[in-house]
C-alpha positions as a printed NumPy array, in Angstrom:
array([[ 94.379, -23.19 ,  30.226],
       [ 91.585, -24.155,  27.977],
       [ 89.469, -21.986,  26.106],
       [ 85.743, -22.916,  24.604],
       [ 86.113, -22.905,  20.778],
       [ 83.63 , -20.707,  18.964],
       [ 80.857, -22.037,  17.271],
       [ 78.6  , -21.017,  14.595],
       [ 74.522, -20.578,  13.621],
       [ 73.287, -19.849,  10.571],
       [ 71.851, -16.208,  10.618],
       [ 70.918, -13.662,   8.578],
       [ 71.693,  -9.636,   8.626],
       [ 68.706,  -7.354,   7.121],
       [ 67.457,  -4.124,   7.614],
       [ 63.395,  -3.408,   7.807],
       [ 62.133,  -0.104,   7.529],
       [ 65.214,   2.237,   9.023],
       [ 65.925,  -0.953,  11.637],
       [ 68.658,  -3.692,  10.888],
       [ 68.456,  -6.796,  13.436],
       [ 70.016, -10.429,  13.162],
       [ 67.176, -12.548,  11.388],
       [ 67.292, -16.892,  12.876],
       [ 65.26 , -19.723,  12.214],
       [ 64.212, -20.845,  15.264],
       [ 65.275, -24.737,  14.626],
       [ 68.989, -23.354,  13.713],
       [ 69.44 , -22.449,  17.262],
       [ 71.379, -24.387,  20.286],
       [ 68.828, -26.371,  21.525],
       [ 68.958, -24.345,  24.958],
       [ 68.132, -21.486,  23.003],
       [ 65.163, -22.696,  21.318],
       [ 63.223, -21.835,  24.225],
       [ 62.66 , -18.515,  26.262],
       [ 65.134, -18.537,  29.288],
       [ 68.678, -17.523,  30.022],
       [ 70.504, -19.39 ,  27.545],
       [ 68.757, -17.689,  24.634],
       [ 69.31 , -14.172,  26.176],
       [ 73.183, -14.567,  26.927],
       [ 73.162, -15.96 ,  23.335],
       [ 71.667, -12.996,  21.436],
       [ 73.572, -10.573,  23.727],
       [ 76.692, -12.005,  22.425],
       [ 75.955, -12.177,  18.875],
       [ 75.027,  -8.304,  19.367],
       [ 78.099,  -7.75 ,  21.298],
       [ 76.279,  -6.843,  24.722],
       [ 76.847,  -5.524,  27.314],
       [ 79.305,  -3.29 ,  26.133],
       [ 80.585,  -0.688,  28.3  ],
       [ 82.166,   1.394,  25.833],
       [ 78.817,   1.576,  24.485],
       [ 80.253,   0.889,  21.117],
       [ 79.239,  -2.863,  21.08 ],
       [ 82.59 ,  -3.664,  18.862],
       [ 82.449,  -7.677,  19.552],
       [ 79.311,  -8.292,  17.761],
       [ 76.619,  -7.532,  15.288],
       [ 74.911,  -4.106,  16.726],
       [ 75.377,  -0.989,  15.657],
       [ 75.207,   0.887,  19.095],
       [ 71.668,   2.438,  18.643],
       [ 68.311,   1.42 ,  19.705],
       [ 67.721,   0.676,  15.871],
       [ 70.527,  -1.631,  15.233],
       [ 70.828,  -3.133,  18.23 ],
       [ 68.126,  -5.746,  17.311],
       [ 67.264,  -9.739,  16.998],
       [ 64.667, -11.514,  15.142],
       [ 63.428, -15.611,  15.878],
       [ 60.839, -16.887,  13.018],
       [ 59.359, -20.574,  13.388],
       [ 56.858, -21.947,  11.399],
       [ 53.663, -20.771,  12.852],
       [ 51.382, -22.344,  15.254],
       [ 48.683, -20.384,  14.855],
       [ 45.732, -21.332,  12.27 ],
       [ 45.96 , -19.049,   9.246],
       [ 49.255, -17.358,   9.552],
       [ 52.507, -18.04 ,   8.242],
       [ 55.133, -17.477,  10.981],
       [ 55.739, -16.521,  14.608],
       [ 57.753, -13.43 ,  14.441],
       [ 59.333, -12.882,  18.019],
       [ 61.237,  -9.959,  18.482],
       [ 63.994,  -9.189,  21.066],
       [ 65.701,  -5.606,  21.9  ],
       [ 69.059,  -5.974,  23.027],
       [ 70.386,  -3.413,  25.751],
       [ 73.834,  -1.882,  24.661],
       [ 75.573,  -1.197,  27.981],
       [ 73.142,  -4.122,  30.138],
       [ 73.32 ,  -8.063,  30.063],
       [ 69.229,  -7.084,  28.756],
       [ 67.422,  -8.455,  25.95 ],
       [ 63.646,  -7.043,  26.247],
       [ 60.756,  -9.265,  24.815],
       [ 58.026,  -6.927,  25.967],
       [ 56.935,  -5.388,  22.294],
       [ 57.285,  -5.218,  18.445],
       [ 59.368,  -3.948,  16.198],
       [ 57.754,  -2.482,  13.42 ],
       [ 60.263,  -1.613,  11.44 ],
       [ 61.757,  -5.565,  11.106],
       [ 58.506,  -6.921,  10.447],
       [ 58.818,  -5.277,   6.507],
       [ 61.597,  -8.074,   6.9  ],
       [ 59.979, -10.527,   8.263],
       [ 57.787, -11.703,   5.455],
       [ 61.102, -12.51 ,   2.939],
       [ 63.178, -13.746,   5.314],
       [ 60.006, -16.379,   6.04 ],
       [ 59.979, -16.675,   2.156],
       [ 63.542, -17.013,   1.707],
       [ 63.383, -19.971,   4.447],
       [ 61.282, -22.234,   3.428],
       [ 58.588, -20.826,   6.295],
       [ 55.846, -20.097,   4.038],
       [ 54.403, -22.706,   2.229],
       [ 55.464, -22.65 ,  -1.864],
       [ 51.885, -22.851,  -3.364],
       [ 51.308, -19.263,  -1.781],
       [ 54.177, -17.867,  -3.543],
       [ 53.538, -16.96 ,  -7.208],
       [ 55.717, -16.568,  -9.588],
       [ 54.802, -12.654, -10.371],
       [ 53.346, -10.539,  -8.304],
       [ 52.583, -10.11 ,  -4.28 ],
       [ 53.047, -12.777,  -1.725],
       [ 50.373, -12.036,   1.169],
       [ 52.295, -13.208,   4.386],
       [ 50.472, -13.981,   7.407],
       [ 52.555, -13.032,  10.63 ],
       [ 51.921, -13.7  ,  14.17 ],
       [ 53.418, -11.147,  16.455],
       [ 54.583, -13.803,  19.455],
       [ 55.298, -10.77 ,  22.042],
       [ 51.884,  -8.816,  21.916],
       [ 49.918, -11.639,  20.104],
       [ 48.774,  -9.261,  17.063],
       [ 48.333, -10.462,  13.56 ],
       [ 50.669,  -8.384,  10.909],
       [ 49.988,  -9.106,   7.155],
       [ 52.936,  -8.279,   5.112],
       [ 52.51 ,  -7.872,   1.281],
       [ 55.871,  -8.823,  -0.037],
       [ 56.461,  -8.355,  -4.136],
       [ 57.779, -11.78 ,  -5.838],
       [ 59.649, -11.681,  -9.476],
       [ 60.245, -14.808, -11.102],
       [ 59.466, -16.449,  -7.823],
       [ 61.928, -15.036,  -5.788],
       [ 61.562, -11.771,  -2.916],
       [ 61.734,  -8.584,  -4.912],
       [ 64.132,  -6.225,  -2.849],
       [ 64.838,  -4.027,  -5.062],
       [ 62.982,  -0.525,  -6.323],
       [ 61.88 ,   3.095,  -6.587],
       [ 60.604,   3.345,  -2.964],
       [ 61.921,   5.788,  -0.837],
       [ 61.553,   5.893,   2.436],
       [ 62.852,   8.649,   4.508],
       [ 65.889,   7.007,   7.215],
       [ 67.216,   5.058,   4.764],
       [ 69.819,   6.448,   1.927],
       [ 69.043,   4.095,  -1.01 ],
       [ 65.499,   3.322,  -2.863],
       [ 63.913,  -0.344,  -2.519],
       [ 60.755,  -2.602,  -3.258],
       [ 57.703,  -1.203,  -1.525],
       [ 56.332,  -3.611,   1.306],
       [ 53.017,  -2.416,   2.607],
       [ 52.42 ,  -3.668,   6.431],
       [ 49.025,  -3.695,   7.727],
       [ 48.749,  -3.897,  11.588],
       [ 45.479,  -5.932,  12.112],
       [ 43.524,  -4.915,  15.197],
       [ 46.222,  -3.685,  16.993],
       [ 43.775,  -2.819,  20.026],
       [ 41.55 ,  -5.97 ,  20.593],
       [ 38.277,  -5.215,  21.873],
       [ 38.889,  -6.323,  24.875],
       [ 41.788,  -4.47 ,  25.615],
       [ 41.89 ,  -0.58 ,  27.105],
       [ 43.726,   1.504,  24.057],
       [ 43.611,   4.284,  27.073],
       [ 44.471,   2.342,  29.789],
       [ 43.565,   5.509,  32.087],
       [ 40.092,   5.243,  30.292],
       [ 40.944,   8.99 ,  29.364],
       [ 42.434,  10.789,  25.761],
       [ 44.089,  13.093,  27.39 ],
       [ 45.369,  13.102,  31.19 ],
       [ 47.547,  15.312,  33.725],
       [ 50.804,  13.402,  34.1  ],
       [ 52.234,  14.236,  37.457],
       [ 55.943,  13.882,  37.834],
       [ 57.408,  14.282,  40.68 ],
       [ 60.716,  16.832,  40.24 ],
       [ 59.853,  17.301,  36.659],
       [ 56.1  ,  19.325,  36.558],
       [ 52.608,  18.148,  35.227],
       [ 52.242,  17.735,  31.653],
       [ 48.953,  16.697,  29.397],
       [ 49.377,  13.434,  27.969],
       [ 47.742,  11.428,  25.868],
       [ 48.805,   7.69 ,  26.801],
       [ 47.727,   4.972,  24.197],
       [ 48.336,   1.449,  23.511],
       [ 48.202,   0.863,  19.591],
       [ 51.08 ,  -0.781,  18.222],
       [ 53.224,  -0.478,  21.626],
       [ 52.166,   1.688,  24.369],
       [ 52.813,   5.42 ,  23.838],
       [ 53.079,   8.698,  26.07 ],
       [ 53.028,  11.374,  23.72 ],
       [ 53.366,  15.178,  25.346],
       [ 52.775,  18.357,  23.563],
       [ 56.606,  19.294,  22.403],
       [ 55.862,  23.396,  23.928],
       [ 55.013,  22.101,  27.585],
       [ 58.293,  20.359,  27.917],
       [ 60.74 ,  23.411,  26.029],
       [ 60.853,  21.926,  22.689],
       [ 59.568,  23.122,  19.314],
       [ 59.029,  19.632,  17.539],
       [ 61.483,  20.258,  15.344],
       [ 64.361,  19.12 ,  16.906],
       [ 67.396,  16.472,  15.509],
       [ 69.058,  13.576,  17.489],
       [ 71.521,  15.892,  18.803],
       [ 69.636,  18.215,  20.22 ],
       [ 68.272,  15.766,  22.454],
       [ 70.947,  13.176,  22.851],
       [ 73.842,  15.082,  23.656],
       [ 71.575,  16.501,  26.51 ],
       [ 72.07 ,  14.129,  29.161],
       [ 69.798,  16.195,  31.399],
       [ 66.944,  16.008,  29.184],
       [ 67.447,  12.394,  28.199],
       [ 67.051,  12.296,  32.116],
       [ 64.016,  13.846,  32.55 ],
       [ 62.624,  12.099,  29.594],
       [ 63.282,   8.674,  31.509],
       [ 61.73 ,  10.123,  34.355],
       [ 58.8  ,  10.965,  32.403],
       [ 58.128,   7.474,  30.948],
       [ 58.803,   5.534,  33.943],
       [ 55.834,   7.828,  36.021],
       [ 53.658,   7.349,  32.782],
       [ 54.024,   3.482,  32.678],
       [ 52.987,   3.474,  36.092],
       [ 49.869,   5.508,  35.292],
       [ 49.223,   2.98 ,  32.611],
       [ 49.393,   0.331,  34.94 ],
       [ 52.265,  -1.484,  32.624],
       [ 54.715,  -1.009,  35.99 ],
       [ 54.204,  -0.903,  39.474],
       [ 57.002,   1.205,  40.827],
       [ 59.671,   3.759,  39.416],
       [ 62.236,   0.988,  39.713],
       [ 60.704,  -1.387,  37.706],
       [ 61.255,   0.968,  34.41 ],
       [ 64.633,  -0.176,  34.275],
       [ 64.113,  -3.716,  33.041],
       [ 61.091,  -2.557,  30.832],
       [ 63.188,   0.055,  28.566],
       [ 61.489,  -0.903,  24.963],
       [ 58.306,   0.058,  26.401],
       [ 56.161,   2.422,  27.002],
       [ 58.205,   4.695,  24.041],
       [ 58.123,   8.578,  25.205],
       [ 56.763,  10.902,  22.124],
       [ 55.976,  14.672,  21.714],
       [ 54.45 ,  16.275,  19.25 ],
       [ 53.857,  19.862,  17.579],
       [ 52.103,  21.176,  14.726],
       [ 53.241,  21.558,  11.215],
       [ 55.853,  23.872,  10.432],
       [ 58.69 ,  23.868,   8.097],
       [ 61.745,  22.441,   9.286],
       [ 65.348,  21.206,   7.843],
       [ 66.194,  17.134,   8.584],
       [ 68.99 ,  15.589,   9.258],
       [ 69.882,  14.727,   5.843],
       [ 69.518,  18.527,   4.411],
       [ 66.281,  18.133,   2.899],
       [ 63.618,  21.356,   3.366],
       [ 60.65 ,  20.265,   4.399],
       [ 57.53 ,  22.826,   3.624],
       [ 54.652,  22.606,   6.537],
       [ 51.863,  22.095,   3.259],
       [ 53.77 ,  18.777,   3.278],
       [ 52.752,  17.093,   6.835],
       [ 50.007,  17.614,   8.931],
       [ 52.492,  17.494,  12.266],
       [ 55.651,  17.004,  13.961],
       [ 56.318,  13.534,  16.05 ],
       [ 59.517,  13.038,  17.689],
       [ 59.848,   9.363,  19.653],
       [ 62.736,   8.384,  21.96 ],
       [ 63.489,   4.416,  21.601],
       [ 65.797,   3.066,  24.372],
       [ 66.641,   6.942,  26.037],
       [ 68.031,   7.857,  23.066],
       [ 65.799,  10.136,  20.312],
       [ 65.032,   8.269,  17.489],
       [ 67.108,   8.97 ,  13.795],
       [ 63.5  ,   8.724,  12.016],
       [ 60.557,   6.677,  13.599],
       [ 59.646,   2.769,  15.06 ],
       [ 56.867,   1.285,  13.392],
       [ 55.235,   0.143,  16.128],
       [ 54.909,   4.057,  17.343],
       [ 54.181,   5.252,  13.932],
       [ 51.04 ,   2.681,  14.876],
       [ 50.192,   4.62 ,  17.793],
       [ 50.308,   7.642,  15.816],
       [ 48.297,   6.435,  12.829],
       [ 45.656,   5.28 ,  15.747],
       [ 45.641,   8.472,  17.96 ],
       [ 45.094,  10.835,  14.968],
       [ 42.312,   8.812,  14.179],
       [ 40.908,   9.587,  17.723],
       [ 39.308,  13.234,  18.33 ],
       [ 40.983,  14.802,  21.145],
       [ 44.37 ,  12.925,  21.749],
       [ 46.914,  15.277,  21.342],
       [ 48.051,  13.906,  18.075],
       [ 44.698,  14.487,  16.848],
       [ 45.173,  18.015,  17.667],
       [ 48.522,  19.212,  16.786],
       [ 47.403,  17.899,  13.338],
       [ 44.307,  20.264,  13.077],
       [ 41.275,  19.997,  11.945],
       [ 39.754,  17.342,  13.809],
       [ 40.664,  13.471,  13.435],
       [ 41.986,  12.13 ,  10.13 ],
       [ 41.816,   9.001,   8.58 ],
       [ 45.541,   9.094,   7.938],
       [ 48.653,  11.432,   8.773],
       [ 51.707,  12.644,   7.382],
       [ 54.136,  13.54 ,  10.124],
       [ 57.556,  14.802,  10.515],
       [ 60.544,  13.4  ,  11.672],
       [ 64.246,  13.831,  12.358],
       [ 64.93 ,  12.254,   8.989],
       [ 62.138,  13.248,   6.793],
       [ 57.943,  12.349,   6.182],
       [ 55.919,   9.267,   6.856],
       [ 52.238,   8.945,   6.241],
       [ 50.326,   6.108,   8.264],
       [ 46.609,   5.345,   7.721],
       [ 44.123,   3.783,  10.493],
       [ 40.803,   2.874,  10.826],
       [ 39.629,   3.448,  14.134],
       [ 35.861,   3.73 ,  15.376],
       [ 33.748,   4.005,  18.939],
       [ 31.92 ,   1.225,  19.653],
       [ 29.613,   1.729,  22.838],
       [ 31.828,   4.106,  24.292],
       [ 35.398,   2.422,  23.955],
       [ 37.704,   3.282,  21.158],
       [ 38.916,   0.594,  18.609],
       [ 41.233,   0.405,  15.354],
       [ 40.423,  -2.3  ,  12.805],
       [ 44.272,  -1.989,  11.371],
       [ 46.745,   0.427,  10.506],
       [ 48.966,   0.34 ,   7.482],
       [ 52.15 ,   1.773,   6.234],
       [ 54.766,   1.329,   3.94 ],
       [ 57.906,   0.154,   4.553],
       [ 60.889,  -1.701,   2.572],
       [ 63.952,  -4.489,   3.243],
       [ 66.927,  -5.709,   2.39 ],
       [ 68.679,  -8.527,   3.066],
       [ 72.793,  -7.476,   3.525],
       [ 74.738, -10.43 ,   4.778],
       [ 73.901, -14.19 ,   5.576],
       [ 75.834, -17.232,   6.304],
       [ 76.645, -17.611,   9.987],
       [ 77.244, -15.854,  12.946],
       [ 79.892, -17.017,  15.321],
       [ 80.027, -16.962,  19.582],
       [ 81.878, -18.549,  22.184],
       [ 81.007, -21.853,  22.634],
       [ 80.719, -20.979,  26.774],
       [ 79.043, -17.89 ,  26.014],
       [ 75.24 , -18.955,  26.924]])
């Protein structure tokens, strides 16, 4: 009997933010995979090592979470003004699923110097010291994301004194800014309210303030559902009843935001809507050890990526965060106190993170010019990864 040889495609391993995905060129895949379609998914699910039923995902690159369990296609970009398409794909651990239907905005710290480092951004923009501005084009929500990437002696700076809470060692600083992440045209409360009542059938009727900044976001008050906003990953994940409920929750919310029309449909849309709740400030221990005084934050978020509670937060929620504290009367804006802010310092399983928007009301709808945040990335491994010839 015969067996396909394996082949290999040049890759590259980085983490962004408290993410790590696999990072390709788009013209270093297959040709069948150079295009959306079937071929491309079985290909990523195999480099990841999906579906795995021991949920361990042994055969391949993931690490078995929603944050490592991650792939990243860059191309030269088609767009006027902007660098590179950044198209992002979350790979189910225990489903043949790979879900294009939002951002990661973790990787995209990552994605300006891996566009550097391949040849995807064009060398007179590069200096020799100082910041390279990178101009990326968010393929699955069609967003612009600048990325302000530090250069030394004309190469990506990666290392530093930032720390960022998720991840153990220090790096460069990368500041994102998330550029009209609600376009005008768009309904950032696709209920046209701030707050609604969520009905949900078996579960109860919860306020809920359901946004679409960054990637559409239920967030629930953490006291109406029997949680104090404190809460570690365990606490929630080794609670398969509440991880449950939790789905239950977001799939009746992403009907109410008209991203879904029936309960069934949830289950090939799991990267989106994310499910959040949120308390006020109060001191708390992370998961790390580290006390955390309530003077230090101005609230508690906790965000569930892919059923599972997140180690520290996404980007792309820490968006919708940044955006509904800007907002009087979400309930962000009110477990922080004191009225809307102009930027927030939250809590989360791992530590702090402070995000900054601009949003203003313009004839009655809300809008956000951008939102910006710090993150950091590091390349770890690249060369090649290998798969099964036969395997997509």
């Amino acid at each position: 009997m015969g067996y396909a040889p394996q082949i290999k495609i040049p890759a590259t391993y980085m983490r962004g933010g408290t993410s790590k995905g696999v990072f390709f060129n788009l013209t270093d895949l297959p040709e069948s995979a150079q295009v959306a379609g079937k071929a491309r998914d079985n290909l990523l699910l195999r480099v990841i090592g999906s579906p795995d039923p021991y949920g361990k995902q042994t055969d391949g690159m993931g690490g078995a979470t929603s944050s490592t369990s991650k792939t990243v296609i860059l191309a030269k970009s088609e767009q006027v003004d902007h660098d590179v398409d950044y198209l992002f794909g979350q790979v189910a651990i225990d489903k043949a699923f790979v879900d294009w239907s939002g951002n990661c905005g973790n990787l995209t710290a990552a994605v300006g110097s891996f566009a550097i480092n391949s040849g995807l951004v064009d060398r007179s923009r590069i200096p020799d010291n100082g910041v390279c501005t990178v101009r990326i084009w968010q393929k699955n929500i069609s967003k612009t994301i600048i990325a302000q990437v530090p250069i030394t002696h004309g190469e990506v700076q990666e290392t530093g004194g930032f720390e960022l809470d998720g991840v153990t060692f220090p790096a460069a600083e990368v500041p994102v800014e998330f550029i009209a992440p609600v376009d005008p045209s768009e309904a950032m409360f696709p209920t046209g309210n701030v707050v609604d009542e969520l009905e949900v059938p078996g579960v109860g009727i919860f306020k809920a303030t359901m946004i679409t900044a960054g990637i559409p976001t239920i967030f629930l008050n953490a006291e109406d559902i029997g949680y104090t906003g404190t809460e570690l990953q365990d606490v929630i994940n080794n609670d398969e009843d509440a991880l449950a409920r939790f789905e239950t929750i977001r799939a009746y919310g992403a009907i109410k935001m008209g991203l879904i029309s029936d309960i069934e449909a949830a289950k090939s849309r799991q990267h989106t809507p994310k499910i959040a709740f949120v308390a006020r400030a109060q001191d708390y221990t992370t998961s790390s050890g580290k006390n955390v005084v309530s003077s230090e934050i101005d609230l508690h978020v906790r965000a569930l990526s892919m059923g599972k509670l997140h180690h520290a937060m996404m980007g792309t929620a820490a968006v919708a965060i940044g955006t509904a504290a800007a907002i009087p009367g979400t309930l962000v804006a009110l477990a922080s106190g004191e009225g809307a802010k102009d930027s927030v310092t939250f809590g989360h399983p791992s530590g702090t993170l402070k995000v900054g928007a601009q949003a203003a009301e313009v004839d009655g709808c809300w809008t956000v010019n951008k939102v910006v945040m710090s993150r950091s990335a590091r390349i770890l491994m690249e060369g090649w990864v290998r798969i099964p010839a036969d395997s997509f």
